[in-house]
Structure formats: structure tokens, C-alpha cells
Predicted model as a PDB file, atoms N, CA, C, CB and O in Angstrom, pLDDT in the B-factor column:
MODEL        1                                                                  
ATOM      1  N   UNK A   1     -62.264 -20.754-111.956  1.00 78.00           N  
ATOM      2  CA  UNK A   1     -62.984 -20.984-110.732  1.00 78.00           C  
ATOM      3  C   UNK A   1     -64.087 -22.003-110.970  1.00 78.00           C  
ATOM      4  CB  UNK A   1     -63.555 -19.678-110.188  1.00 78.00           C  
ATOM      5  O   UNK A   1     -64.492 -22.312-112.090  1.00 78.00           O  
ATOM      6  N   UNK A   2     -64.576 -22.541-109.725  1.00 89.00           N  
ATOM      7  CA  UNK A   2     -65.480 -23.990-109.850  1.00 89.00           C  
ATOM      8  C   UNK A   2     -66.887 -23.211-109.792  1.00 89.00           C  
ATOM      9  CB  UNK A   2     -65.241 -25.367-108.354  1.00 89.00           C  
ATOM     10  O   UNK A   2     -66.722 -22.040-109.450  1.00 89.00           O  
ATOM     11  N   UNK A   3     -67.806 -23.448-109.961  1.00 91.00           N  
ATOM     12  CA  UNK A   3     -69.051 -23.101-109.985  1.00 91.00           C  
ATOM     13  C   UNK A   3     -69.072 -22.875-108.305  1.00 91.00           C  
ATOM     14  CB  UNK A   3     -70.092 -24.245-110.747  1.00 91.00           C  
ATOM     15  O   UNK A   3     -69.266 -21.708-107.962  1.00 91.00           O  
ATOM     16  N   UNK A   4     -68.971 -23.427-107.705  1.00 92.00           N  
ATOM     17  CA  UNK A   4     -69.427 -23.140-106.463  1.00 92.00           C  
ATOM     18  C   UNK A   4     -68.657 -21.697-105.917  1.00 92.00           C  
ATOM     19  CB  UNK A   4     -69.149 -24.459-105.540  1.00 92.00           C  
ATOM     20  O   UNK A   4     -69.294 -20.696-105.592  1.00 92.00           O  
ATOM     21  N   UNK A   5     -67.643 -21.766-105.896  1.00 94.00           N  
ATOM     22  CA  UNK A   5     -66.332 -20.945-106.224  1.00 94.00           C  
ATOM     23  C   UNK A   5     -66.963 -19.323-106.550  1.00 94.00           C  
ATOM     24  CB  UNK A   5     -65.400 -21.726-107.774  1.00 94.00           C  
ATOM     25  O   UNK A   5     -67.014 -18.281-105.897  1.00 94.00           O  
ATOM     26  N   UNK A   6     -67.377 -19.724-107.864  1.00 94.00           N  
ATOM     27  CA  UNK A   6     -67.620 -18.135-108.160  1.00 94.00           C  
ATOM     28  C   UNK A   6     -69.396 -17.842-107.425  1.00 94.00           C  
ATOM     29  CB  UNK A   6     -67.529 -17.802-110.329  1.00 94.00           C  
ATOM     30  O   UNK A   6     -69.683 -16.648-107.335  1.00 94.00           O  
ATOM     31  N   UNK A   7     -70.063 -18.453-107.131  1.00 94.00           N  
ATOM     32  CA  UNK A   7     -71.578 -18.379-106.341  1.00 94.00           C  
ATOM     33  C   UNK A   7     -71.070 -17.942-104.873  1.00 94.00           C  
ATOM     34  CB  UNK A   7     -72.574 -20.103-106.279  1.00 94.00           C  
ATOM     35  O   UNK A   7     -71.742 -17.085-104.300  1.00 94.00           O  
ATOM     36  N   UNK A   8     -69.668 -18.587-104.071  1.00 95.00           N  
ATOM     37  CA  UNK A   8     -69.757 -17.758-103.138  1.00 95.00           C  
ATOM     38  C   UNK A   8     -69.036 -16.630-103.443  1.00 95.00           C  
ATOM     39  CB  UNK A   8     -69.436 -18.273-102.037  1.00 95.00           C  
ATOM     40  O   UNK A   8     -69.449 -15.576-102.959  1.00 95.00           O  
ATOM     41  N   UNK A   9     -68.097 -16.608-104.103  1.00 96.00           N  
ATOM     42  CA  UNK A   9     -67.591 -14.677-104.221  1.00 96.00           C  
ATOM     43  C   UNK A   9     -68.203 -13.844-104.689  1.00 96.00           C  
ATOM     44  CB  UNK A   9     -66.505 -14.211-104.970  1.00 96.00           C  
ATOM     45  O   UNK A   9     -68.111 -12.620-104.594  1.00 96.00           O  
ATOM     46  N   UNK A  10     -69.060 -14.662-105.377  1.00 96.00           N  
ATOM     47  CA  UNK A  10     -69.622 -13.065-105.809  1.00 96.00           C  
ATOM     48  C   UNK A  10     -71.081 -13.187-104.832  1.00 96.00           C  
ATOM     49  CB  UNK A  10     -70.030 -12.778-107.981  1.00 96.00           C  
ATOM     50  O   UNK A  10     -72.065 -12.563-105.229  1.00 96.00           O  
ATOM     51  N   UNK A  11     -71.184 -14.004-103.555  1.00 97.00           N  
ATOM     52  CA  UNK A  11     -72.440 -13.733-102.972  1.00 97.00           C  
ATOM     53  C   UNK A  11     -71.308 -12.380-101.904  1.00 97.00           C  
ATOM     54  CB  UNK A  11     -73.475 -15.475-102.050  1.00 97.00           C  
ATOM     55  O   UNK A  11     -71.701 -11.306-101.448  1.00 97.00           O  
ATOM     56  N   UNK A  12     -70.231 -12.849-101.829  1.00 97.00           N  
ATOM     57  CA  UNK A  12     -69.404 -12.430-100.681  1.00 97.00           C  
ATOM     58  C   UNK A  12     -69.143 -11.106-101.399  1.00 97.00           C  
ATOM     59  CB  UNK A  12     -68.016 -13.430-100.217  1.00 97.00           C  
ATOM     60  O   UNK A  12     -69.376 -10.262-100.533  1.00 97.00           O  
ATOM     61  N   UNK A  13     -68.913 -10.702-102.114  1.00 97.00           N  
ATOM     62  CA  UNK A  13     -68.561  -9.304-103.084  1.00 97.00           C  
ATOM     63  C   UNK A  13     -70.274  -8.649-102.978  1.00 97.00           C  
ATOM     64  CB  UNK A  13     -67.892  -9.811-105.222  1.00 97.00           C  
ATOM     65  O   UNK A  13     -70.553  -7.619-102.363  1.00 97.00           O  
ATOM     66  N   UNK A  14     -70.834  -9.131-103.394  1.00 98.00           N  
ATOM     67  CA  UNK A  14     -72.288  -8.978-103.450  1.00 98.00           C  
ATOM     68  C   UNK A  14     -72.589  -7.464-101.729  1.00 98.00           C  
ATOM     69  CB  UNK A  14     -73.155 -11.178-103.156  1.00 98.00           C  
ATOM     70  O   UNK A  14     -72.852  -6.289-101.471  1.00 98.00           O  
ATOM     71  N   UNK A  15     -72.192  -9.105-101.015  1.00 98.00           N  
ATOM     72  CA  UNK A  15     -72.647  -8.309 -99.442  1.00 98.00           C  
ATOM     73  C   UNK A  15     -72.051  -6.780 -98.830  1.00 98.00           C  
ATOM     74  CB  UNK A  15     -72.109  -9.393 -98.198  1.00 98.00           C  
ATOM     75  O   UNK A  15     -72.455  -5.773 -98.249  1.00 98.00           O  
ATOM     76  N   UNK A  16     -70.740  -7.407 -99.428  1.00 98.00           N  
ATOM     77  CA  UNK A  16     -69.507  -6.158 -99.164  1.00 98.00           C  
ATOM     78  C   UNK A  16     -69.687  -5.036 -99.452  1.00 98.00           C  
ATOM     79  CB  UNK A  16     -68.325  -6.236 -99.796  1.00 98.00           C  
ATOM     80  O   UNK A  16     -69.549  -4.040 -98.742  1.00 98.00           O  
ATOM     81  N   UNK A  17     -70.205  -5.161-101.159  1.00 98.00           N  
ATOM     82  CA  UNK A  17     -70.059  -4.183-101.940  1.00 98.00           C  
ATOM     83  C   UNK A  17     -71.609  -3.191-101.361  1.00 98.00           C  
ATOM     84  CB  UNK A  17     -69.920  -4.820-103.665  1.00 98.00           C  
ATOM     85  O   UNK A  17     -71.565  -1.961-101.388  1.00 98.00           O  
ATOM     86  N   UNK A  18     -72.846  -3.918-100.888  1.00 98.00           N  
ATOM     87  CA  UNK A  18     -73.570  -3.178-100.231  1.00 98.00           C  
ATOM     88  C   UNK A  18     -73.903  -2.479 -98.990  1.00 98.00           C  
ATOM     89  CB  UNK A  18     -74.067  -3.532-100.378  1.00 98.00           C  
ATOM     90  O   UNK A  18     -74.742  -1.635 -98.676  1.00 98.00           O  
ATOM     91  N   UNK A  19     -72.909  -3.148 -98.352  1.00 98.00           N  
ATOM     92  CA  UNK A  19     -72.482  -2.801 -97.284  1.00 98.00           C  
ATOM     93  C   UNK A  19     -71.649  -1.226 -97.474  1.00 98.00           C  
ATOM     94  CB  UNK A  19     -71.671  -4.021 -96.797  1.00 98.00           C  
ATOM     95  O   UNK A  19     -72.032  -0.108 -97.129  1.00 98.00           O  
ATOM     96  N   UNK A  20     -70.393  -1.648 -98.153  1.00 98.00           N  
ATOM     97  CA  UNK A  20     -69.980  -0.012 -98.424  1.00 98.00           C  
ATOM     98  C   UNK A  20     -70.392   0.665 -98.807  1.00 98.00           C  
ATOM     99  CB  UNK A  20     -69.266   0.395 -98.926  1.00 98.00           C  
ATOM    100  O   UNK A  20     -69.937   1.776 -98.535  1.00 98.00           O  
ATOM    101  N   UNK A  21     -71.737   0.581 -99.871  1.00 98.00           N  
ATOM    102  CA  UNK A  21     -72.593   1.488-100.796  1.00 98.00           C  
ATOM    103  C   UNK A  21     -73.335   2.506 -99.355  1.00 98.00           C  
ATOM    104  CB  UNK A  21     -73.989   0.333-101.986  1.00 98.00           C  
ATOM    105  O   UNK A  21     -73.272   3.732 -99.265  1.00 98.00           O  
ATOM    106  N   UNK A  22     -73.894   1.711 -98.522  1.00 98.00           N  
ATOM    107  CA  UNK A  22     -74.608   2.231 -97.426  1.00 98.00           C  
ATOM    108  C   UNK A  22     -73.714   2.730 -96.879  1.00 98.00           C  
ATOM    109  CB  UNK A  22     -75.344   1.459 -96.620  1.00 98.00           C  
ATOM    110  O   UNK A  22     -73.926   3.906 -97.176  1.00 98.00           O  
ATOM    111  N   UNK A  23     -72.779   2.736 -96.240  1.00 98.00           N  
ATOM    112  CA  UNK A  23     -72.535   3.332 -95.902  1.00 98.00           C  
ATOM    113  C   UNK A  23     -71.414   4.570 -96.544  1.00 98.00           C  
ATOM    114  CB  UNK A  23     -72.537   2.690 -95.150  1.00 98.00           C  
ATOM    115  O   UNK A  23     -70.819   5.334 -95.784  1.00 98.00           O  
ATOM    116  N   UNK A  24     -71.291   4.600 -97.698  1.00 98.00           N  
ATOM    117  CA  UNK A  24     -70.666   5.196 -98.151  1.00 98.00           C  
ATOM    118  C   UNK A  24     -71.936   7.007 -98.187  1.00 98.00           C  
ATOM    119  CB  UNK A  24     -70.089   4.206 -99.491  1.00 98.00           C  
ATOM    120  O   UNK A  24     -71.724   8.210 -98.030  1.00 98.00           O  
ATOM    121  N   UNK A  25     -73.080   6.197 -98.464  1.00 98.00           N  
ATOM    122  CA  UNK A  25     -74.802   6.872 -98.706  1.00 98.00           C  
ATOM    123  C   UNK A  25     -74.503   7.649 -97.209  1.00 98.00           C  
ATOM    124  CB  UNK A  25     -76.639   5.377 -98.756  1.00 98.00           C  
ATOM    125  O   UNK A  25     -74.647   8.861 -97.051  1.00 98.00           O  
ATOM    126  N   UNK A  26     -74.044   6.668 -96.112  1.00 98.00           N  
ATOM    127  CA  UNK A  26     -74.598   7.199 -94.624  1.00 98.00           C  
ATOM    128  C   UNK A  26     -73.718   8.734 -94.509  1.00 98.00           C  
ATOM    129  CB  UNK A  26     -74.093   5.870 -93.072  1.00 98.00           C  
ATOM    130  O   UNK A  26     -74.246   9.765 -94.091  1.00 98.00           O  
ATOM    131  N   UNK A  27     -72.452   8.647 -94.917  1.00 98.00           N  
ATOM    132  CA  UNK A  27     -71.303   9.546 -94.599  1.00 98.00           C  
ATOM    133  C   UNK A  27     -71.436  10.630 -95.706  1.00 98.00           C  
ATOM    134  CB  UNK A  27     -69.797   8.754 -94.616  1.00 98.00           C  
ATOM    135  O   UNK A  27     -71.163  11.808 -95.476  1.00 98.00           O  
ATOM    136  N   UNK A  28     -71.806  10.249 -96.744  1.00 98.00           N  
ATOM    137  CA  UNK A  28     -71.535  11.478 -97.956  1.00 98.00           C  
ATOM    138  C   UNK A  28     -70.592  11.291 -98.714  1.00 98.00           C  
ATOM    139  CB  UNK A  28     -71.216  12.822 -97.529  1.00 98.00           C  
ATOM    140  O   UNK A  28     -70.376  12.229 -99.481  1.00 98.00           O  
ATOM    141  N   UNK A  29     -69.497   9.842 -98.851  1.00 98.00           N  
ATOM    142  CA  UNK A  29     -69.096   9.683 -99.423  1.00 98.00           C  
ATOM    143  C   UNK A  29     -69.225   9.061-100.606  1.00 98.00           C  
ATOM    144  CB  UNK A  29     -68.700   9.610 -98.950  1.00 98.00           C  
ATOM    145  O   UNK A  29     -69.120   7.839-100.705  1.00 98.00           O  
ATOM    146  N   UNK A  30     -69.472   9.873-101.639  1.00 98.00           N  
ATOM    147  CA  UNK A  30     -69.635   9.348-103.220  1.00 98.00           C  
ATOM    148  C   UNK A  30     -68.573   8.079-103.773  1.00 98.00           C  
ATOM    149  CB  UNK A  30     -69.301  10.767-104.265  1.00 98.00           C  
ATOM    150  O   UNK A  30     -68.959   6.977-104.163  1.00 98.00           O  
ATOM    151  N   UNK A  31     -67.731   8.353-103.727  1.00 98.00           N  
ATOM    152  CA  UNK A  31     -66.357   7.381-104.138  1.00 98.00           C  
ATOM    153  C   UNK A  31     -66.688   6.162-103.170  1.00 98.00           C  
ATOM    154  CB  UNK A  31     -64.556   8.184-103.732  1.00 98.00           C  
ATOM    155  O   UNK A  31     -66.947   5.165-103.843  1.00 98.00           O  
ATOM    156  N   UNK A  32     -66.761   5.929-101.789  1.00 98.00           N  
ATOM    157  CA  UNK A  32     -67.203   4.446-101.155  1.00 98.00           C  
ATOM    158  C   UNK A  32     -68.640   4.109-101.828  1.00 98.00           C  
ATOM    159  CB  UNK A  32     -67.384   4.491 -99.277  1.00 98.00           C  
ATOM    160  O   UNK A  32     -68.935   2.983-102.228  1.00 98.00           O  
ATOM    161  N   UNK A  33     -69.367   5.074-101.887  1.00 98.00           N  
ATOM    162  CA  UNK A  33     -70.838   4.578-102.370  1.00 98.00           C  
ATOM    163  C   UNK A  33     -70.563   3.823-103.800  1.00 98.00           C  
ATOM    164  CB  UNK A  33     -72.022   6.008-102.599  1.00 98.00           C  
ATOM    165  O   UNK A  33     -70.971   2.681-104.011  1.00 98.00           O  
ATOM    166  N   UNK A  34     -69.623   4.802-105.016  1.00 98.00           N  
ATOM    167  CA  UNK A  34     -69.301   3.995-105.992  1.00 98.00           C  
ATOM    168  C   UNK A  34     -68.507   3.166-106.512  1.00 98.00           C  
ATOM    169  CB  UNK A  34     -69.321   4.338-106.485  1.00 98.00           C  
ATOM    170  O   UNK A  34     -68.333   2.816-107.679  1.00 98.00           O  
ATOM    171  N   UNK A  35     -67.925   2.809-105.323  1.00 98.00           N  
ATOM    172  CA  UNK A  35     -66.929   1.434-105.324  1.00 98.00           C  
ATOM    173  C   UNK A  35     -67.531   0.092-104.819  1.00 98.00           C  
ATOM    174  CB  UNK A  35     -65.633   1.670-104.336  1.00 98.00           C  
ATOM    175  O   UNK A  35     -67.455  -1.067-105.227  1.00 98.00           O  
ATOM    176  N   UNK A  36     -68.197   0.727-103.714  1.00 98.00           N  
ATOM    177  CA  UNK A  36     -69.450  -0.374-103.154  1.00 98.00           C  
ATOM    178  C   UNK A  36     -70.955  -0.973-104.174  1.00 98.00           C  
ATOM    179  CB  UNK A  36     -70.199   0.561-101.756  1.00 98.00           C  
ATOM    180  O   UNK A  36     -71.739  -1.908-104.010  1.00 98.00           O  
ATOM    181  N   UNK A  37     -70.842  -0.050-105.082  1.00 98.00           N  
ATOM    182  CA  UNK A  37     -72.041  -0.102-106.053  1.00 98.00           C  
ATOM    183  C   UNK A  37     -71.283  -1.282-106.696  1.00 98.00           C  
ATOM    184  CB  UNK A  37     -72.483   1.384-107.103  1.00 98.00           C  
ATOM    185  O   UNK A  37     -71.765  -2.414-106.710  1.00 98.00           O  
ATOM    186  N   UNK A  38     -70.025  -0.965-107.254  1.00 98.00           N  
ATOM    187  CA  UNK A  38     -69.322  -1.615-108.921  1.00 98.00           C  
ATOM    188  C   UNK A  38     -69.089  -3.129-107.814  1.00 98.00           C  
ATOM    189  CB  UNK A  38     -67.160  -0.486-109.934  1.00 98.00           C  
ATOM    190  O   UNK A  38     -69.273  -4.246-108.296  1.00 98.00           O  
ATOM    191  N   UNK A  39     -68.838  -3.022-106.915  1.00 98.00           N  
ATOM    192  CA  UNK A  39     -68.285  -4.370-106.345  1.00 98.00           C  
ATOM    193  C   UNK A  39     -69.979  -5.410-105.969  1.00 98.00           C  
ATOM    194  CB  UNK A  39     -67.104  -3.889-104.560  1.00 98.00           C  
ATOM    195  O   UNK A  39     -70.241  -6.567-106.295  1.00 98.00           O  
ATOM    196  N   UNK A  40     -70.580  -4.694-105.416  1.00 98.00           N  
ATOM    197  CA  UNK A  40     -72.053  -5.420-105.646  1.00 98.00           C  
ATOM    198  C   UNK A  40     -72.146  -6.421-107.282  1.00 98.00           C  
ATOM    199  CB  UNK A  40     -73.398  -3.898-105.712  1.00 98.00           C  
ATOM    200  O   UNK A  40     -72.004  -7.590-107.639  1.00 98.00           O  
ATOM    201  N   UNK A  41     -72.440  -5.210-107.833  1.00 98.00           N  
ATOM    202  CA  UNK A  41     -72.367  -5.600-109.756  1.00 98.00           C  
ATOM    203  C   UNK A  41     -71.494  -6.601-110.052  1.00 98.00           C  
ATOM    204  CB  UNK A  41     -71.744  -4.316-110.845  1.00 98.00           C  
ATOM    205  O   UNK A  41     -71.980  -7.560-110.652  1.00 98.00           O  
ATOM    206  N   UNK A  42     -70.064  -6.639-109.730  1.00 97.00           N  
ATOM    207  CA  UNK A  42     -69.614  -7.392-109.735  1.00 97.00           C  
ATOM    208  C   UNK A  42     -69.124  -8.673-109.043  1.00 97.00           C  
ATOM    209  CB  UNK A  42     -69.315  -6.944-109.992  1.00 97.00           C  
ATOM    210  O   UNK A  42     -68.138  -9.335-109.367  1.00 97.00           O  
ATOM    211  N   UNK A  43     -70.156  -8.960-107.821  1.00 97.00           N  
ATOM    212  CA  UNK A  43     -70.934  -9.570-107.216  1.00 97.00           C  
ATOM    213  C   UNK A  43     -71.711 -10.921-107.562  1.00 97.00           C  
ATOM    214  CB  UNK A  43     -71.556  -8.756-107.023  1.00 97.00           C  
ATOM    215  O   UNK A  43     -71.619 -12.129-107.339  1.00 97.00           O  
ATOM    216  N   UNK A  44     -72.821  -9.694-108.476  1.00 97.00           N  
ATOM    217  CA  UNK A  44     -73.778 -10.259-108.919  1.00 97.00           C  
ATOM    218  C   UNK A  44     -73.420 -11.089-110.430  1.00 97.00           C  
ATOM    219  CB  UNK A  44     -74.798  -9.195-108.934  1.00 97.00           C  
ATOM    220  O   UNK A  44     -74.033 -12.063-110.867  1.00 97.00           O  
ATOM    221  N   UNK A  45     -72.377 -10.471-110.994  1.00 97.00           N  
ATOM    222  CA  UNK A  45     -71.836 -10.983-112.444  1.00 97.00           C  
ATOM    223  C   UNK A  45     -71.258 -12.268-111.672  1.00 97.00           C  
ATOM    224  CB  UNK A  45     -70.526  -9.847-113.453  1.00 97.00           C  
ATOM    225  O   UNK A  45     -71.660 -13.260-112.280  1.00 97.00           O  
ATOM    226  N   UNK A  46     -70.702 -12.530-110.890  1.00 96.00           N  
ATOM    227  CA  UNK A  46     -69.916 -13.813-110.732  1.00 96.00           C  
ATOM    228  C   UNK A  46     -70.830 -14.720-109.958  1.00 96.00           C  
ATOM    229  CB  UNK A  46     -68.481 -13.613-109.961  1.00 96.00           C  
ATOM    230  O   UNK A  46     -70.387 -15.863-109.845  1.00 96.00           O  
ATOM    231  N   UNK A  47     -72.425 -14.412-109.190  1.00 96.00           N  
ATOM    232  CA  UNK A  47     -72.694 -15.527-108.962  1.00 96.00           C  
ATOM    233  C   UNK A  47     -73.402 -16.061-110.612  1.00 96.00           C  
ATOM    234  CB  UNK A  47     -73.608 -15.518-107.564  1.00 96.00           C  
ATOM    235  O   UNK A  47     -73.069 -17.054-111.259  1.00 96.00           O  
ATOM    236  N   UNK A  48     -74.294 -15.177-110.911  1.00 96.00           N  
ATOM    237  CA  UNK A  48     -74.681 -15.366-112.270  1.00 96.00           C  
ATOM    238  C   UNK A  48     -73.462 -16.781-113.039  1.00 96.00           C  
ATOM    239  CB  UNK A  48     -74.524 -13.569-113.080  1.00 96.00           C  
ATOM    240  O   UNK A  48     -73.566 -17.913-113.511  1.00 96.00           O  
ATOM    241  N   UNK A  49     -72.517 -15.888-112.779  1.00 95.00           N  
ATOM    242  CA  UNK A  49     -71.703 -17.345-113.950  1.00 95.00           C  
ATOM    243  C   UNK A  49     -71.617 -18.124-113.349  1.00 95.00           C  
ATOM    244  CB  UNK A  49     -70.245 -17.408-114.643  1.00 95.00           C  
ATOM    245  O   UNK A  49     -71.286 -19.065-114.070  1.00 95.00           O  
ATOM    246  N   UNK A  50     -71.732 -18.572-111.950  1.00 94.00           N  
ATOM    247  CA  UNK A  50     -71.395 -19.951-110.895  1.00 94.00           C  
ATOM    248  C   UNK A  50     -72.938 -20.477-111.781  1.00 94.00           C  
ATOM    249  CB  UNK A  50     -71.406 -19.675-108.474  1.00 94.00           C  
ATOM    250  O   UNK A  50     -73.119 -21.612-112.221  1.00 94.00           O  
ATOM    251  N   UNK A  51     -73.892 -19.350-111.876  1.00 94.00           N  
ATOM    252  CA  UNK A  51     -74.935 -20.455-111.947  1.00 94.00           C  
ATOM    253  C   UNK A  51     -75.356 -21.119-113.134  1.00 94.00           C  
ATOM    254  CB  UNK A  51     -76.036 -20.021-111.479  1.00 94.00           C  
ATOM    255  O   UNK A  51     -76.187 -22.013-113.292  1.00 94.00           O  
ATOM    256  N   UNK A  52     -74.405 -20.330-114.181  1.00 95.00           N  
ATOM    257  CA  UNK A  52     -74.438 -20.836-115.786  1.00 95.00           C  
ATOM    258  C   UNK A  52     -73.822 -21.935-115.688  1.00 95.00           C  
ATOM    259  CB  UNK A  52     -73.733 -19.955-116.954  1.00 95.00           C  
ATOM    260  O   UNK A  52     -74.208 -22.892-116.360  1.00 95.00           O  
ATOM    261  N   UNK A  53     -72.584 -22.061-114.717  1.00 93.00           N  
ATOM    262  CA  UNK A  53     -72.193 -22.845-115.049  1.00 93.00           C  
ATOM    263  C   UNK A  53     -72.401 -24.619-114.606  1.00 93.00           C  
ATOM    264  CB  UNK A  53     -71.314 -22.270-114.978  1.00 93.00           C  
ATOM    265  O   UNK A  53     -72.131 -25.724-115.077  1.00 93.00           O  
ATOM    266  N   UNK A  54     -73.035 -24.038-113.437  1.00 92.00           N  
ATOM    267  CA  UNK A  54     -74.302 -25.205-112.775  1.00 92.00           C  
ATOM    268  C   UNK A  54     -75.331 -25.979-114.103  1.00 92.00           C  
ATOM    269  CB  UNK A  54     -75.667 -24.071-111.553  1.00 92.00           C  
ATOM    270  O   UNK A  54     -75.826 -27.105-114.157  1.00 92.00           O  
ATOM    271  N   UNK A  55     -75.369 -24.897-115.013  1.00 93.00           N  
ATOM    272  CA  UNK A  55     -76.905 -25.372-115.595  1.00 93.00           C  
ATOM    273  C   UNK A  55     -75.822 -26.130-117.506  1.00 93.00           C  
ATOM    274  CB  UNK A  55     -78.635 -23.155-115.871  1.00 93.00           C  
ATOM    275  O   UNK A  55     -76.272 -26.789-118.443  1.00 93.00           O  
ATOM    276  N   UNK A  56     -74.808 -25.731-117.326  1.00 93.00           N  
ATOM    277  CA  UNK A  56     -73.897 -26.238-118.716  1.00 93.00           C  
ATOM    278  C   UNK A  56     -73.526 -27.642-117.970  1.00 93.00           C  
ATOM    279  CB  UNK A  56     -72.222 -25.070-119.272  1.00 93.00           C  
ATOM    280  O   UNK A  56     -73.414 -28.652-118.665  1.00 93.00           O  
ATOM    281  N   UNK A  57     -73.386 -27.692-116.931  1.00 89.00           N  
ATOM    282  CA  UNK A  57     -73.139 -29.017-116.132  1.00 89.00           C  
ATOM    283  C   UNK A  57     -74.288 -30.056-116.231  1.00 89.00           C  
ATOM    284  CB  UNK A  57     -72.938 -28.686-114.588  1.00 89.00           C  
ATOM    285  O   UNK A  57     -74.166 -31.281-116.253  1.00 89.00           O  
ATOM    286  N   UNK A  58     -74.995 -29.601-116.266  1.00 88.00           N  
ATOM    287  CA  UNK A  58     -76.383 -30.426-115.838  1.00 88.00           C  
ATOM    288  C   UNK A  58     -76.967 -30.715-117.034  1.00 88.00           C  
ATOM    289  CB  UNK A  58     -77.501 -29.627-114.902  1.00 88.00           C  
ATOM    290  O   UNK A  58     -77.756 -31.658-117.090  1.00 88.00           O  
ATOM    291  N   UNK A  59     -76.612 -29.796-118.398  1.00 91.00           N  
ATOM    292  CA  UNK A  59     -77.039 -30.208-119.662  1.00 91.00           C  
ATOM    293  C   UNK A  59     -76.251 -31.413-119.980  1.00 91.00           C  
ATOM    294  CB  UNK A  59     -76.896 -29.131-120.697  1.00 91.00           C  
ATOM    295  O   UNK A  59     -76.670 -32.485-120.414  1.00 91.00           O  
ATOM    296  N   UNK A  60     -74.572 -30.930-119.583  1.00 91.00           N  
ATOM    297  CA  UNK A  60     -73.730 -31.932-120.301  1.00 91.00           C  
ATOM    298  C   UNK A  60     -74.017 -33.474-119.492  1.00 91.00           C  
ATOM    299  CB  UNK A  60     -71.978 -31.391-120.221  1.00 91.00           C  
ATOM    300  O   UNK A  60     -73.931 -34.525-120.128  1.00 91.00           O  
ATOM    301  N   UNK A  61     -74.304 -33.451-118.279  1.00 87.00           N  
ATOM    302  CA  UNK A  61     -74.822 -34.397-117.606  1.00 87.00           C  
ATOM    303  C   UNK A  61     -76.226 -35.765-118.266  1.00 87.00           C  
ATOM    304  CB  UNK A  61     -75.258 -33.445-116.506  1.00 87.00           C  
ATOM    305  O   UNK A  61     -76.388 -36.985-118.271  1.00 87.00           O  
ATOM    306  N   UNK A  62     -76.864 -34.624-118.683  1.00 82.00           N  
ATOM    307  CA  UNK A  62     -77.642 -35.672-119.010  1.00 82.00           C  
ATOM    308  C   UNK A  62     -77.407 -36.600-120.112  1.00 82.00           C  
ATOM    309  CB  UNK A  62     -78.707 -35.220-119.164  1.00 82.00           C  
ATOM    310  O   UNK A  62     -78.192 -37.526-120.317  1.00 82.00           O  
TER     311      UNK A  62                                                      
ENDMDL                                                                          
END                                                                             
């Protein structure tokens, strides 16, 4: 995946995954809350690498 690539899926996994967490919280369901948790996390792991890979770009750039 391209840097940009993985910054929006995992902003888009990010949203999702908190979205189900809440409401998983709203209903009482444990299993949506912790599927919505791991998908956040893994969210957040893939914009993280969009943005490593922004900054390995910009080294090799100069």
C-alpha cells in the first residue's frame, strides 16, 4: 500500500472501529465492543505506517 493508502484506512478502520466500540458499550455487547476496540488499534497501526512512510520518503528525498 502507498502511504496515502494506508493513512486513509486506517483513519477509516480507526472511525469504524469506534464507532462499534460505542456502541457495542451502548447495548452490552462485549464481543462488538472488542472487535470495535482491535479494529480502532488496528486503525491506528496503519495510519502510523502511512506516516513512517511519509517521513522514509522525505529522508530519501533529500
Amino acid at each position: 500500500m502507498s502511504s496515502t493508502t494506508d493513512r486513509i484506512s486506517g483513519a477509516a478502520n480507526s472511525a469504524i472501529g469506534k464507532v462499534k466500540e460505542a456502541i457495542g458499550k451502548e447495548t452490552g455487547d462485549a464481543e462488538l465492543a472488542a472487535k470495535g476496540a482491535a479494529q480502532d488499534a488496528k486503525g491506528k497501526v496503519q495510519s502510523a505506517t502511512g506516516k513512517a512512510k511519509d517521513a522514509v520518503k522525505d529522508v530519501i528525498d533529500r
